[in-house]
C-alpha distance (Angstrom), angle and dihedral (degrees) to the residues before:
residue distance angle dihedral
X1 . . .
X2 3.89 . .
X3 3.64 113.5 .
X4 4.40 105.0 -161.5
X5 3.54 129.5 -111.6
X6 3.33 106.6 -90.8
X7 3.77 94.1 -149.5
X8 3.71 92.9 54.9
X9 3.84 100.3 38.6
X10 3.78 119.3 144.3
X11 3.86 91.3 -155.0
X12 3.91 139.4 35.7
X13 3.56 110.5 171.8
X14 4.30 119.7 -169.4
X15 3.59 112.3 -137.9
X16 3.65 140.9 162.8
X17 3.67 132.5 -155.5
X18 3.83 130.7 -167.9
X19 4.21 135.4 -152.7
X20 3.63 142.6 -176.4
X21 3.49 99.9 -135.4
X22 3.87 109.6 -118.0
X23 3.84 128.0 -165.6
X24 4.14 91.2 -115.7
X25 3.60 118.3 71.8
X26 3.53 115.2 -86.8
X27 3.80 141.8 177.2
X28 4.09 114.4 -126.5
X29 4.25 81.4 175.0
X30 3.78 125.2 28.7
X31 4.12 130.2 168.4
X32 3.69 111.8 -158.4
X33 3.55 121.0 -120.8
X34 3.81 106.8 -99.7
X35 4.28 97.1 18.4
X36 3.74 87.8 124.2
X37 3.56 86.0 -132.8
X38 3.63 144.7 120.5
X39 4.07 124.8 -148.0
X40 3.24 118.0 -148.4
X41 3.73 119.3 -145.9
X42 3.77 114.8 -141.1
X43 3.95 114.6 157.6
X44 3.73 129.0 -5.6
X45 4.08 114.6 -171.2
X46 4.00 120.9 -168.9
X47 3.99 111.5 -162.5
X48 3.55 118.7 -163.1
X49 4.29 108.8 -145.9
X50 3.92 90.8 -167.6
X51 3.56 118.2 104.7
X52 3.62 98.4 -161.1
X53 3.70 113.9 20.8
X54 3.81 137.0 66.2
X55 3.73 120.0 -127.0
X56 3.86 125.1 -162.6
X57 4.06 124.6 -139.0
X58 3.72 132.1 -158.8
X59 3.96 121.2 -166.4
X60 3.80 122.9 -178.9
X61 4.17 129.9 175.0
X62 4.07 98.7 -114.6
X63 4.10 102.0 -135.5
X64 3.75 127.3 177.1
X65 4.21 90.5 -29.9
X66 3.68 91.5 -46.7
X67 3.99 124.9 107.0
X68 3.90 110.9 -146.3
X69 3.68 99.4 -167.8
X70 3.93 122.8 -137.7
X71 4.13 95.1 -170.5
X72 3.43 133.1 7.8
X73 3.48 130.9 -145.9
X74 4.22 85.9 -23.8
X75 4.13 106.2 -165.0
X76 3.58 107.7 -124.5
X77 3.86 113.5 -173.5
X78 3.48 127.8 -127.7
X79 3.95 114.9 -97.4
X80 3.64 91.9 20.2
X81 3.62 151.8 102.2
X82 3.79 127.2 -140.4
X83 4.22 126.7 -163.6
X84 3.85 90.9 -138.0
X85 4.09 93.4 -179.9
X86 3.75 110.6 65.9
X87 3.84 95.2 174.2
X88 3.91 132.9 27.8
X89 3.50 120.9 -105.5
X90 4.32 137.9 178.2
X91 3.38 128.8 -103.6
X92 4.00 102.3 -151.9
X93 4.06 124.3 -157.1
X94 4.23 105.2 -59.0
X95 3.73 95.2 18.9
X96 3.74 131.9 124.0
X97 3.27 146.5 -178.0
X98 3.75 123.7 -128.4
X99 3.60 147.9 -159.4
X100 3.89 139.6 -171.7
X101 3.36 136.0 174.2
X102 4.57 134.8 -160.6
X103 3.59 80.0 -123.5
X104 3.55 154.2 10.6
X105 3.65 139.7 -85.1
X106 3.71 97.7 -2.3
X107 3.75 100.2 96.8
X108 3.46 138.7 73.4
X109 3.41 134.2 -164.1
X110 3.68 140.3 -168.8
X111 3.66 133.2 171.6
X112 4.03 129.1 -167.0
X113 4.03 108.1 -150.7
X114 3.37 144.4 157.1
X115 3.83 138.9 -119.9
X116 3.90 108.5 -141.7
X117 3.73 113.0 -177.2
């Protein structure tokens, strides 16, 4: 596994993926093992399509079989939208990113990222 140099990349590629939030684990942004890339992380947004109830998200970075979460059970309010990333971060080689929801088919996720190879 060699992730690049992001200094000396030859490509960085903007791209944006988009989920409804289910209650099982499940990657909006993955980077295959051996890719020889790195993903950037830039923005991830979690909407919240109920009008009158409150829905709570978890997201973890999936490493090696283990989940290492980055929020747990995050209250976002009904009729809104919440910036849950406040700085970028890298997904290396094997990694993903991950989101679950209390319920289904109220949340909606979108994250802004970028392909660095």
């Amino acid at each position: 596994m060699t992730a690049p140099n992001v200094l000396v990349s030859t490509n960085v590629i903007g791209k944006t993926s988009v989920q409804l939030v289910t209650t099982s684990p499940t990657a909006i942004v993955s980077n295959a093992g051996g890719s020889n890339k790195v993903l950037k992380i830039n923005a991830l947004y979690v909407s919240n399509v109920d009008n009158a109830n409150n829905y709570t998200l978890t997201m973890d970075l999936f490493r090696s079989s283990v989940a290492y979460r980055l929020g747990s059970q995050i209250i976002v309010p009904a009729a809104s939208t919440l910036d849950v990333i406040s700085k970028a971060f890298y997904l290396e080689e094997g990694d993903a990113l991950r989101l679950t929801a209390n319920t289904v088919s109220k949340l909606e996720a979108l994250c802004s990222y970028e392909d660095i190879s």
